[in-house]
N, C-alpha and C positions, 0 to 999 in steps of 0.2 A: 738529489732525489728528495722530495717533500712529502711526506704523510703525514693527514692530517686527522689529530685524534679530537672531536668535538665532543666536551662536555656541558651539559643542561647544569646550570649549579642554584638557579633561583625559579621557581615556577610557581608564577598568581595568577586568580583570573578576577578581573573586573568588572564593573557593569557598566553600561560605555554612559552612563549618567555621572554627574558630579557625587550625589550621596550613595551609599551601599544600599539596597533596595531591593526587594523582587520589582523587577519590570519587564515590558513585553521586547522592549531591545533589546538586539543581539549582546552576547557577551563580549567582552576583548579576552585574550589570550597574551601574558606579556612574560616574555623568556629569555633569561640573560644565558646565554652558552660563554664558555671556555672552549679556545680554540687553541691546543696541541701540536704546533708540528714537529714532527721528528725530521729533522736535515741531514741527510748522509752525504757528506763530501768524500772523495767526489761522486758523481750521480751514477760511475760505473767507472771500473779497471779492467784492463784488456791485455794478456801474456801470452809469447808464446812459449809452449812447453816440448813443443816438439820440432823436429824442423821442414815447417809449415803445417802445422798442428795449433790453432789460436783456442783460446777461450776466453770470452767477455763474460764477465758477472755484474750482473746488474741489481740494486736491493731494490722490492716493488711492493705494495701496498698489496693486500691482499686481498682490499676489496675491490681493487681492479680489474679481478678475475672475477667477481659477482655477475657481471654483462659478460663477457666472453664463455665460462662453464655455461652460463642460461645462452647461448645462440647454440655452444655447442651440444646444450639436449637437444634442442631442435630441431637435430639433423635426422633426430631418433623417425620424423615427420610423426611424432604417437606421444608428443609429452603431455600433453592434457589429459592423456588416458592413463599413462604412469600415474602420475598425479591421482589421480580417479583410485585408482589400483591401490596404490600406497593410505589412501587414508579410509578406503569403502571394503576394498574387496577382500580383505581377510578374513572380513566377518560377516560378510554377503551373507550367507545363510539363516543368519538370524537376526537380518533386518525385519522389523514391523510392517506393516502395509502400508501404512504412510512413509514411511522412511525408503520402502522397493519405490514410492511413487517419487518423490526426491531425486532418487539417485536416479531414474529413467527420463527426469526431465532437468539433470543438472546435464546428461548424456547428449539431451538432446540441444543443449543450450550452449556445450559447448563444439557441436558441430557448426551448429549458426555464427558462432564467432569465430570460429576456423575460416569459414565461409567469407567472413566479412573481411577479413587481414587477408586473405588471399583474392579480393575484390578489390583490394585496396582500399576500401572504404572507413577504414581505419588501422592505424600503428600495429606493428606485429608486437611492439612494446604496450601499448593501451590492452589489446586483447589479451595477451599473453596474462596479461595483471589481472585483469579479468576475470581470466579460467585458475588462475592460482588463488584468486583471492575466494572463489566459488567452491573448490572445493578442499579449500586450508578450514582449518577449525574457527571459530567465532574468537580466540582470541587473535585473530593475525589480522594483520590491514594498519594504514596510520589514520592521520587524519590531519596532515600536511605543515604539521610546527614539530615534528621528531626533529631529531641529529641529524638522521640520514636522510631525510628529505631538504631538510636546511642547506647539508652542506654538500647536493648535488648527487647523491646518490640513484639512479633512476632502477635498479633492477636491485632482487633479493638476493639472500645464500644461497637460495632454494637450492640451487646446484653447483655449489661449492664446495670439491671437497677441505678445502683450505681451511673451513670454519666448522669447529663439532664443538659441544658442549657449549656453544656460548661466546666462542672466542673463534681469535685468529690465528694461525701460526706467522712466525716471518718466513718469509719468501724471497728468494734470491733468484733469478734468472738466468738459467748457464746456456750461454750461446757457445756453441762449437763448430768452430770450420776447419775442415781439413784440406788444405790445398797440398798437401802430398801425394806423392801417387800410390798411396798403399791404404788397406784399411788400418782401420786406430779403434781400439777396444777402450771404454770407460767402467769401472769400477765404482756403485754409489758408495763402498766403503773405505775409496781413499779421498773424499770430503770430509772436513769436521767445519765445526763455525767456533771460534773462540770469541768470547764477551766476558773483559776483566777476570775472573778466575774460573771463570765459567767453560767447560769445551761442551758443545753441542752437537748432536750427530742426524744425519737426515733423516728424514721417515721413508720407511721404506715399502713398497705398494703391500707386505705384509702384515706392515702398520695399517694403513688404509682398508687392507679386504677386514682386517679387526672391526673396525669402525663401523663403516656401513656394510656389513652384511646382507642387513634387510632394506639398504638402499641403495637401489642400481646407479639410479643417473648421476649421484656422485659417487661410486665406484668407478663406474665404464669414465666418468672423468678423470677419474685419480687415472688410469691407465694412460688417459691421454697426456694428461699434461705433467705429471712428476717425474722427474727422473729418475729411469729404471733401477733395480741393480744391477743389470749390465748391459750395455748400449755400444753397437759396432756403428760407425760413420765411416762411411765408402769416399775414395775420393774424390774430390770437389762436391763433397755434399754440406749443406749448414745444419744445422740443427738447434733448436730453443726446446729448453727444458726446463722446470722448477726443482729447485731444491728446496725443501720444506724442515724447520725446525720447530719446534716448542720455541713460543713467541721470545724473545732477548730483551733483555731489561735494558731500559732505558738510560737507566742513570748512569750506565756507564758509558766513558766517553769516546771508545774507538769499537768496532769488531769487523774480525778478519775473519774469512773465508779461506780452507788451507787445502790445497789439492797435494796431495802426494805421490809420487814417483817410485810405486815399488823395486821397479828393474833399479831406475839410478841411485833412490835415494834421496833424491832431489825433492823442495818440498816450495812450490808455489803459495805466494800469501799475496790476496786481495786485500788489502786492508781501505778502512775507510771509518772517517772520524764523524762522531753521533753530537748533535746539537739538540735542543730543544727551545720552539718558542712558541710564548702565548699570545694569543690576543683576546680582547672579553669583546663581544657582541648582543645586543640587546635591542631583540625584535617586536614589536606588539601586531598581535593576528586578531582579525576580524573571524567572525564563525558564520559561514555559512548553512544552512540547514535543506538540506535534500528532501522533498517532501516527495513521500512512495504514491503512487498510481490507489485508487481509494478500491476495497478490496479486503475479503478475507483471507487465509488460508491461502497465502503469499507469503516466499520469503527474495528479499530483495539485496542485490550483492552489486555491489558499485565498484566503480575506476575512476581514475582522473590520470590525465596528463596534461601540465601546465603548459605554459607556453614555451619553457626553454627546456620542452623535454622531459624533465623529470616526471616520472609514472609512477602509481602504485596502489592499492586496493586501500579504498576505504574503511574501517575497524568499523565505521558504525555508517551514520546518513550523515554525518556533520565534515565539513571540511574546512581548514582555518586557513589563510591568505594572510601575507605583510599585508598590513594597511597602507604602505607605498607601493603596491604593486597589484592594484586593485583593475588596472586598465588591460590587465594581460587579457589575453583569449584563452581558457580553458576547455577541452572535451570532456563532458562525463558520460559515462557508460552503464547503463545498468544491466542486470543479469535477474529478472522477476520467472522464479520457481513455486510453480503450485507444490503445498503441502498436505493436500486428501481432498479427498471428492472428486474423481475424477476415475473411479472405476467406469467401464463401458457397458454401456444401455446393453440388453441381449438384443437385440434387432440388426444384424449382419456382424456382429463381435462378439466374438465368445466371450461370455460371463467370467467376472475377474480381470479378463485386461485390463492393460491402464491404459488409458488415451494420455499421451502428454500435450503438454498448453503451456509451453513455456513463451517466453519473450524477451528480446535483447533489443535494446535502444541506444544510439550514441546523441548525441548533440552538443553543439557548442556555447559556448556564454560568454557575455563580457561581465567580470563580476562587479562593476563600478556601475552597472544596466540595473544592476539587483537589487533595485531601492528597499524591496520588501527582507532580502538577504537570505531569497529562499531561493532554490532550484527544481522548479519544479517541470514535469516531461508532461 
């Protein structure tokens, strides 16, 4: 099993002219990353501890779960509203009149793109990024030369409970089959993870309701996919579950995973030995420049999804592209919210409504078309 930790370690930008200049050419963007992998050999161990009682543990990357927790908010069929809820509605009441016009026509912008991913008419990933990047704060979005966009990352934390603070935890996978004919009780307190002199213990969904309190959809995740503190498997049933630690240091060179055996005493060890390797990568990105629809009292919130998939909200109108990979086909997306003027005339609408006049657009480009190096709808 390969996880890969990509570091940014050089960032210039230059003017795609031979001398340093203001000029009307686009900029280049040239970025040397380090690329980290952690190797766990082997990529999984499989015991049995009982008889016909197995458990496979598997170590896994935990931004693996970034796309899997975001399908499983989904299911909520109401995450754009979460979403919505989480960053507007606490303090609804003492929004501005411009700001109630905002939030009624981010409402209504993000039913038009519900609309459209259920039309098919674009990716449940393009929209989704969409409606996250609409109503995430002005510092969220990339703008396509990050880590995570680099090295394939297509979906956020957003619904991860695996990541708080900033960080990840490590992750282990506990597969359980029981081909016995009896039920089998699991305990999350006879796990520990040992790393060099380290013992580690798992978190426990009491850990997690700490956490997000005031965050549902990674909470009702942490329910779904961490492993309980106590778990009955009927049998012939499977089951896959996460074990979750405070993340394990590197440098050391083997950790085990230890199931214990209260009745017998018995004490199961997964072990598995930790590698590390670099490579340096150094890419130069072309900048594209999104020009917004002409217009006041607009605010304009963009998506992209490239061609091999990778999605995600633009930070600002600017989008950067290898410069060998100028021939791809891209989608962009935009998301155009009125920001005042748009109270309703008295003539069949009571005075003080808000009429909203929002607008969503996708279309496609070849960016090597772009002679100009703009995007414009």
């Amino acid at each position: 099993m390969r996880f890969s930790i990509v570091v940014p370690i050089l960032v210039f930008l230059t003017a795609s002219c031979v001398t340093v200049q203001k000029t009307e050419s686009p900029q280049e963007k040239t970025v040397r990353y380090v690329y980290k992998d952690v190797v766990f050999t082997p990529d999984s161990r499989k015991k049995e501890i009982n008889n016909g009682v197995f458990i496979e543990i598997t170590p896994i990357d935990a931004i693996e779960l970034n796309e899997r927790t975001y399908r499983s908010a989904m299911l909520t069929g109401n995450y754009e509203r979460d979403i919505a809820h989480e960053h507007v509605d606490r303090d609804f009441d003492n929004l501005s009149r411009n700001e109630e016009i905002i939030y009624a026509n981010k409402i209504e912008a993000d039913s038009k793109i519900r609309e459209m991913i259920n039309d098919k008419e674009i990716s449940s990933d393009l929209g989704n990024s969409l409606i996250e990047r609409m109503w995430s704060n002005e510092s969220v979005g990339r703008d396509g030369s990050e880590v995570k966009t680099v090295s394939g990352q297509h979906s956020t934390h957003e619904a991860n409970p695996f990541y708080h603070d900033q960080r990840y935890l490590s992750l282990f996978e506990v597969k359980i089959e029981n081909t016995s004919g009896q039920i089998e009780e699991f305990d999350l307190g006879s796990f520990q993870v040992s790393s060099g002199d380290e013992i580690l213990y798992p978190l426990s969904i009491e850990d997690f309701e700490r956490r997000f309190k005031n965050n549902l959809i990674k909470l009702e995740n942490a329910y779904r996919y961490n492993l309980p503190n106590y778990l009955r498997v009927s049998p012939g049933q499977s089951v896959k579950k996460i074990l979750a630690t405070p993340a394990i240091a590197t440098d050391n060179s083997s950790v085990t995973v230890q199931k214990f055996d209260d009745i017998t005493g018995d004490v199961y060890d997964f072990e598995y030995e930790i590698s590390l390797v670099s490579e340096e990568l150094e890419i130069v990105f072309e900048k594209f420049t999104i020009k917004p629809r002409m217009g006041t009292q607009r605010i304009n919130y963009y998506a992209v999804q490239m061609e091999d998939g990778t999605t995600f909200g633009l930070k600002e109108n600017a989008l950067y592209s290898p410069n060998d990979n100028l021939d791809q086909l891209i989608t962009v997306c935009y998301a155009e919210i009125p920001s005042g003027g748009y109270a309703a005339p008295t003539a069949g609408v009571p005075v003080g409504d808000i009429i909203t006049n929002s607008k969503v657009q996708c279309e496609e480009f070849v960016l090597s078309d772009l002679k100009s190096k703009e995007i414009s709808f």
